[in-house]
VEXDREN-2710 file (C-alpha; in Angstrom, 1 decimal):
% VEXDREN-2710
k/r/px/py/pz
1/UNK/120.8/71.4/133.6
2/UNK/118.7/71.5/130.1
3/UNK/115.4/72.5/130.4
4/UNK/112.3/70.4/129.4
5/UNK/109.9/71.9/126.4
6/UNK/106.7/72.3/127.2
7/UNK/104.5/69.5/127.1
8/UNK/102.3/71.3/124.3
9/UNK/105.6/71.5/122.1
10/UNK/106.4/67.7/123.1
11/UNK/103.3/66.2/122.3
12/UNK/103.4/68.1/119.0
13/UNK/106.9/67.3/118.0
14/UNK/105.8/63.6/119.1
15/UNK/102.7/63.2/116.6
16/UNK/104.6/64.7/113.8
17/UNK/107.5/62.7/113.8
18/UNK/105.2/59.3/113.7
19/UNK/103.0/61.1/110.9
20/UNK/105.9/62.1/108.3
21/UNK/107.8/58.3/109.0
22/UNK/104.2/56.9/108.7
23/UNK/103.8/58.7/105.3
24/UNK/107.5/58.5/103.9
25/UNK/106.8/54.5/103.9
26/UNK/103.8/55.1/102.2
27/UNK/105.3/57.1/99.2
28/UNK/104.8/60.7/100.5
29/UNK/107.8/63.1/99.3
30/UNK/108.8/66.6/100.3
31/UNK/107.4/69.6/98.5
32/UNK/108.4/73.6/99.5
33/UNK/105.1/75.6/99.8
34/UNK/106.5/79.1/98.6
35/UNK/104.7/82.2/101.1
36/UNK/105.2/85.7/99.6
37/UNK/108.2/87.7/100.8
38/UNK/109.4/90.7/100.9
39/UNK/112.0/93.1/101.3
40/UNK/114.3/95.8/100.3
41/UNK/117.3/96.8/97.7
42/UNK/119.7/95.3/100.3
43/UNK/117.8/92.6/101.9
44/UNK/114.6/90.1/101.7
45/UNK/112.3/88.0/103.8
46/UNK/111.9/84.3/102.2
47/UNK/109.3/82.0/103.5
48/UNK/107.8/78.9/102.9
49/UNK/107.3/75.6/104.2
50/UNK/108.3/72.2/103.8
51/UNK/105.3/69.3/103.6
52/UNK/105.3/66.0/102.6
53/UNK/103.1/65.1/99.6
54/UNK/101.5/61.7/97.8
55/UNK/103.7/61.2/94.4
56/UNK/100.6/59.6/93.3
57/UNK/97.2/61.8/93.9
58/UNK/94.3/59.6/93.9
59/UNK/91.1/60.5/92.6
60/UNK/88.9/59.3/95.9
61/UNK/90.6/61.9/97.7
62/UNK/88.8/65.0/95.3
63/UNK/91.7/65.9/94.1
64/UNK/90.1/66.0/90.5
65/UNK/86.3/65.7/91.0
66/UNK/85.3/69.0/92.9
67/UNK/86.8/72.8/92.2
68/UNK/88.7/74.5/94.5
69/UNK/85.3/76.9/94.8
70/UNK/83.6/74.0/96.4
71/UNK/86.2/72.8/99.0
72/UNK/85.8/72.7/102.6
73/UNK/87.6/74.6/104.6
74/UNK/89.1/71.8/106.7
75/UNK/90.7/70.4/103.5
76/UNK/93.2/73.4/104.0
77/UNK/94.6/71.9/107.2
78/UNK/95.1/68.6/106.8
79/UNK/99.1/69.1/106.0
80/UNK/102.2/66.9/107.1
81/UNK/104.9/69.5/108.1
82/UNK/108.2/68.5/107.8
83/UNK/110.6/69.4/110.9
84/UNK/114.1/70.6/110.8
85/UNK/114.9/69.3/107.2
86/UNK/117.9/71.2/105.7
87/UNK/116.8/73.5/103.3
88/UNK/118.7/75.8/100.0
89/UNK/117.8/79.5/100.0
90/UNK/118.8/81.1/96.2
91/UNK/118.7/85.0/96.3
92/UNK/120.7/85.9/93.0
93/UNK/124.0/84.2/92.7
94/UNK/124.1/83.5/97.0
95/UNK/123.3/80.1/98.3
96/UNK/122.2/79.6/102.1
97/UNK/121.5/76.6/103.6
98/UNK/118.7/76.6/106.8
99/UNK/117.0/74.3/108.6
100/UNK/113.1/74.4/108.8
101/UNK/111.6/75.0/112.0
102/UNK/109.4/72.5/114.3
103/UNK/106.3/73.3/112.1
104/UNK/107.8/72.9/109.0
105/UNK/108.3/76.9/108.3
106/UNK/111.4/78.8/106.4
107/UNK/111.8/82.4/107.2
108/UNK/115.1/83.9/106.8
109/UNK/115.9/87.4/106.4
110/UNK/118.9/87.2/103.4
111/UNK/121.5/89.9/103.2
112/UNK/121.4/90.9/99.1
113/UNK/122.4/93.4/96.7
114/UNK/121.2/94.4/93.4
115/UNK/117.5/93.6/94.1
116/UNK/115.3/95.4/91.6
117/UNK/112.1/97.0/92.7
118/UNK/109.2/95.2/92.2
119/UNK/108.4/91.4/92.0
120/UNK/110.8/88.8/92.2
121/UNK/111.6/85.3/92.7
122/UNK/113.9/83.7/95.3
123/UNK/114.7/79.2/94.6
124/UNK/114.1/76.8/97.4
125/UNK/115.2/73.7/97.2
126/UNK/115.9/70.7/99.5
127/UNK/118.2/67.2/98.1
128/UNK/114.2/65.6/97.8
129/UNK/112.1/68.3/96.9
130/UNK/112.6/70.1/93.6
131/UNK/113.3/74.0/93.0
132/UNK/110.7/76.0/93.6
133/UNK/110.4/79.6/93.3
134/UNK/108.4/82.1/95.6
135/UNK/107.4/85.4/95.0
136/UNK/109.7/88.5/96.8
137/UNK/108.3/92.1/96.8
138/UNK/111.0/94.2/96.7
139/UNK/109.9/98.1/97.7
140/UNK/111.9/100.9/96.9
141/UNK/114.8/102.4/99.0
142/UNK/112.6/106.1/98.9
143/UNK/108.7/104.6/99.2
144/UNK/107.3/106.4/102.0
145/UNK/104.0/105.3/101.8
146/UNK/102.3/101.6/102.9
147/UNK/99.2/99.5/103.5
148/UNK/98.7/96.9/106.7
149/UNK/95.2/95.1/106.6
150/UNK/94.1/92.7/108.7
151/UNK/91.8/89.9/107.2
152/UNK/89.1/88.6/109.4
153/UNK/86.4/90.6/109.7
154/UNK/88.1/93.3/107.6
155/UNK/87.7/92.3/104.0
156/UNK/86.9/88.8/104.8
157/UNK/83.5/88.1/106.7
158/UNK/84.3/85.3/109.6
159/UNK/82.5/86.4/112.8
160/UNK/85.8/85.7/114.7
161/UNK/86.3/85.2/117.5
162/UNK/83.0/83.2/118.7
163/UNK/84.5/79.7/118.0
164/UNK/81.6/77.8/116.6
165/UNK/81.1/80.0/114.2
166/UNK/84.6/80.3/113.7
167/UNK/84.9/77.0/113.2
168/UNK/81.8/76.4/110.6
169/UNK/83.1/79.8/108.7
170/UNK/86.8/78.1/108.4
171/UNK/86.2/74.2/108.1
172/UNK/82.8/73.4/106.5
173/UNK/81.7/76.5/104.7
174/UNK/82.5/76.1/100.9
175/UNK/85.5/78.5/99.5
176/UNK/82.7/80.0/96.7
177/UNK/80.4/81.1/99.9
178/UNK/83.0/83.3/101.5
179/UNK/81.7/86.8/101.5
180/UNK/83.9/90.0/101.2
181/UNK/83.7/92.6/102.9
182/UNK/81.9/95.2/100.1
183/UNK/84.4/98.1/98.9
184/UNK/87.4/97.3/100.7
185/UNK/89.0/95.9/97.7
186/UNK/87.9/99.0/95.6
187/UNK/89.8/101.1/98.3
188/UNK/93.0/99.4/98.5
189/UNK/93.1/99.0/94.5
190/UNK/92.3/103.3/94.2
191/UNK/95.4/103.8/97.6
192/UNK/97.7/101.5/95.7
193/UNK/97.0/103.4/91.8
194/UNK/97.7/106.5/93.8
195/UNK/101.0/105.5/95.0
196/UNK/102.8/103.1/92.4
197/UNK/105.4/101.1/94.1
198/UNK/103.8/100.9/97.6
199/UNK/103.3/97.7/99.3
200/UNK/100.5/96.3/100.8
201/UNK/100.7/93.5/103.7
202/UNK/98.3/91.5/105.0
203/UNK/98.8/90.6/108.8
204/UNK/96.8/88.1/110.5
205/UNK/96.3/85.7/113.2
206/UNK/94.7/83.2/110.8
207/UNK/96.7/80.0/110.1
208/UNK/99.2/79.5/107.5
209/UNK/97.0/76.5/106.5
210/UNK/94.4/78.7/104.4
211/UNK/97.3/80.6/102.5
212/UNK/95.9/78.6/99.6
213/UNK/92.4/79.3/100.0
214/UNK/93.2/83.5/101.0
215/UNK/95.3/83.4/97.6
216/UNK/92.9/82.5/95.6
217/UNK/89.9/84.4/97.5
218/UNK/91.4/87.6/97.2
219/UNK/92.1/87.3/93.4
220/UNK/88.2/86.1/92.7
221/UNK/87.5/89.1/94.7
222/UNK/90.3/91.6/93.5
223/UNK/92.6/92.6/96.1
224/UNK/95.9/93.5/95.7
225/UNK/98.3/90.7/95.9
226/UNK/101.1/91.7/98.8
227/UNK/102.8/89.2/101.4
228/UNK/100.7/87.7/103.7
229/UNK/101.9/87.1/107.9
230/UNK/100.0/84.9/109.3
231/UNK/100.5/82.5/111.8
232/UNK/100.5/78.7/113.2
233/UNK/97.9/77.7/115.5
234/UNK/100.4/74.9/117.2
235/UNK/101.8/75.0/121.1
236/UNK/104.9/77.6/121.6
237/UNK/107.7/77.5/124.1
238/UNK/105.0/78.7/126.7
239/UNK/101.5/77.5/125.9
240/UNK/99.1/75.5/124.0
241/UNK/97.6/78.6/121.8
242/UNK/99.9/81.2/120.4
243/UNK/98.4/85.0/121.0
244/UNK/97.2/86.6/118.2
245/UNK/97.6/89.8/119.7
246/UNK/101.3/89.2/119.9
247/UNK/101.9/87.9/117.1
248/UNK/100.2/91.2/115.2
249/UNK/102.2/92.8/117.6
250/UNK/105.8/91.2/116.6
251/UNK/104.8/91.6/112.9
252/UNK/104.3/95.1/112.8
253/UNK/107.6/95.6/114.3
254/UNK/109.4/93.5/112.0
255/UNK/107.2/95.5/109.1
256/UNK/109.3/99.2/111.0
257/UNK/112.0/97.5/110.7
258/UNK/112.6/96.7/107.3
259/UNK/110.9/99.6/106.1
260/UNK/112.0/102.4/108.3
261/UNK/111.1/105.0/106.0
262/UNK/107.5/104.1/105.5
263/UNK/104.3/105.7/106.9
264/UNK/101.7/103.0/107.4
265/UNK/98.1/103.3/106.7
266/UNK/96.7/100.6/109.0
267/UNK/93.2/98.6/108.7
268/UNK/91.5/96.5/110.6
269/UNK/88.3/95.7/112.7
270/UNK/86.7/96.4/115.9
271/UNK/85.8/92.5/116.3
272/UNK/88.8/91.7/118.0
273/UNK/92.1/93.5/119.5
274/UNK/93.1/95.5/115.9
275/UNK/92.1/99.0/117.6
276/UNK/94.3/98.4/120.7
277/UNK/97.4/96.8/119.2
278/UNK/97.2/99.5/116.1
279/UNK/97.1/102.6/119.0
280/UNK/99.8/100.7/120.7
281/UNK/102.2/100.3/117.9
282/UNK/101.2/103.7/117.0
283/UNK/102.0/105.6/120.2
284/UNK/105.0/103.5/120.5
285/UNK/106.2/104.2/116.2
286/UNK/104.5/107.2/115.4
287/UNK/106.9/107.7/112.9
288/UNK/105.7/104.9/111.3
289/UNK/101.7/105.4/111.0
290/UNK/100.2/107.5/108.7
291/UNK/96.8/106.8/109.7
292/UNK/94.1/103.7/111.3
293/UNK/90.9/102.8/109.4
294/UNK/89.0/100.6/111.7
295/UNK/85.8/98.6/110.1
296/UNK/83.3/98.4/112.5
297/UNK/81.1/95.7/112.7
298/UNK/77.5/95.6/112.9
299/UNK/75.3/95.1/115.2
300/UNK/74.1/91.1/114.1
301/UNK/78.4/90.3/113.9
302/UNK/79.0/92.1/117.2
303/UNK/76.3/89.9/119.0
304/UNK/77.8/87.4/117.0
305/UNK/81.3/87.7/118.1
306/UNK/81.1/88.5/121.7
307/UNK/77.4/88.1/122.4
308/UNK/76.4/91.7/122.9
309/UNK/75.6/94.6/120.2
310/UNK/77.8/96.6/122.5
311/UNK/81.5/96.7/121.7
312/UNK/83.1/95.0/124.4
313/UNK/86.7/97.6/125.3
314/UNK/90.2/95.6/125.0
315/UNK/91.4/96.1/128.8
316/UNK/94.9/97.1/126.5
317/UNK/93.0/99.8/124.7
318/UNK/94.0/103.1/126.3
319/UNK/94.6/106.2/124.3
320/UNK/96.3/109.6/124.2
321/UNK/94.0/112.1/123.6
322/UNK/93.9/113.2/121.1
323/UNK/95.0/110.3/119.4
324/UNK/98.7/110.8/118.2
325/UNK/97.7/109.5/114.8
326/UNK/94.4/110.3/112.9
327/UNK/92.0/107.4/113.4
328/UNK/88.4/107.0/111.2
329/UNK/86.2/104.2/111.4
330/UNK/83.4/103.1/108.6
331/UNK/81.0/99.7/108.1
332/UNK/83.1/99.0/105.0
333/UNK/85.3/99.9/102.2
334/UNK/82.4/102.6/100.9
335/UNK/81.7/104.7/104.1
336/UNK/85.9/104.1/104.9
337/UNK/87.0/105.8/101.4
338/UNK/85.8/109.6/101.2
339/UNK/87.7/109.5/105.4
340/UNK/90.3/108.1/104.4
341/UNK/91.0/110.5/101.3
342/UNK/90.6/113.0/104.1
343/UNK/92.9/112.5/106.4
344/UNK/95.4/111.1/104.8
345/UNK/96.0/113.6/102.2
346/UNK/98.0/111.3/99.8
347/UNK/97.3/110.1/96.0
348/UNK/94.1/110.1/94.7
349/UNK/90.9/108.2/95.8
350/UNK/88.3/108.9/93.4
END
């Protein structure tokens, strides 16, 4: 007997459907939203999305009176997925078709050859929508060296998780009062000029709806550009909220993966479950961690983000000691730097 999906996923798959028929007979046609890849000399991730668009952009809707750094956050998620639409993968000369997921989303893992280090561009393309190219970074076979960063609360300022807050930080505050978090762009620029040809990958649980808005924040501010895993805030198979815990948890082991010969040198933030899913992966891949830099948050964001100025323990964050990796922790990029430099051993941070 089949099963039912759960409601959540029903009711999702339900508004959807009405919105893109709703929009198709008003004019709205496909577009591919290219996400950064990545990937090897013998294989690559591709990502994307499929969304329906207006043909027409009219001028009451802001499109051409404000600049992006005056937008409001909620302008990011007002998107029209486009559900299990075929779609044409080009890596090289190799053509595969897929079929978008329930959200929308394309990512494939593509079997290649002859892949180049460095950056390059995969084609998607559907029978509506036009080609459009999205950026693959393709490390090298002997790159033993990596960065993971989180982004809330680790070089962006959000006070995540309390949700008001959360919610006036991602929908009404304007993109051009977005605050970094100070030298944690300096430190990832001096770890990267040390080590040319290492990538850097963001993974968080934010939405896939603010990859515009991250893209261009972190080039006004000057991080390095690397692929970005973030996730969808929609129902799953199971519940009505996907866990952000597991998903950081999924993507790290993807990241071991396809990289099995990289050591990663892990950042995140004591405002939410970075420390405990970090040790975790870290005790369970020690191969594969070089070292964890933990921002910790101050004593206004803690009380902030749960309420208290003392740091509240993740029930999941047990420990060997001593820790099987070496661990430092810093306000920011500029206290973070000189420990890292230490205990990593690797490049030069100056």
């Amino acid at each position: 007997m089949k099963s039912r999906q759960f409601l959540g996923v029903r009711i999702d798959d339900f508004v959807t459907r009405h919105v893109v028929r709703t929009l198709r007979r008003r004019g709205w046609r496909e577009a591919i939203v290219p996400f950064t890849g990545y990937g090897t000399d013998d294989h690559v991730r591709v990502l994307g999305r499929l969304i329906l668009r207006p043909t027409k952009p009219r001028s009451y809707l802001g499109m051409y009176a404000e600049t992006f750094l005056q937008r409001r956050g909620w302008r990011n998620f007002i998107t029209a997925p486009v559900p299990r639409r075929p779609v044409t993968v080009k890596v090289g000369e190799k053509d595969l078709e897929l079929v978008t997921d329930g959200g929308g989303y394309i990512d494939v893992t593509v079997r290649t050859s002859g892949m180049t280090d460095g950056w390059q561009h995969v084609t998607l393309s559907t029978d509506e929508a036009p080609p459009t190219k999205a950026p693959v970074q393709v490390v090298g076979p002997d790159e033993q060296f990596g960065l993971i960063s989180d982004i809330d609360d680790t070089i962006l300022s959000t006070w995540l998780p309390r949700i008001l807050l959360a919610v006036w930080n991602t929908f009404f505050l304007t993109e051009g009062n977005r605050q970094a978090v100070p030298g944690m762009a300096r430190l990832y620029q001096k770890l990267l000029a040390g080590n040319p040809g290492a990538p850097i990958v963001y993974v968080s649980t934010g939405s896939w709806n603010t990859l515009p808005f991250l893209n261009r924040f972190m080039k006004r501010h000057g991080f390095p550009k690397g692929p970005m895993l973030l996730t969808d805030f929609g129902p799953t198979q199971t519940r009505w909220f996907r866990s952000g815990p597991e998903h950081k948890r999924r993507a790290l082991a993807e990241l071991a993966r396809d990289f099995p010969n990289i050591k990663w040198l892990m950042f995140g933030d004591d405002g939410q479950h970075d420390p405990a899913v970090y040790r975790e992966f870290a005790e369970l891949r020690p191969a594969h961690v070089r070292a964890i830099a933990i921002r910790q948050l101050s004593a206004t964001e803690q009380i902030l983000a749960h309420g208290t100025a003392t740091l509240l323990r993740d029930n999941a964050d047990l420990r060997w000691e001593p820790p099987v990796v070496p661990e430092v922790a810093g306000a920011d990029g500029d206290e973070l730097s000189p420990q890292v430099k230490q205990v990593i051993k690797y490049g030069t941070i100056r």
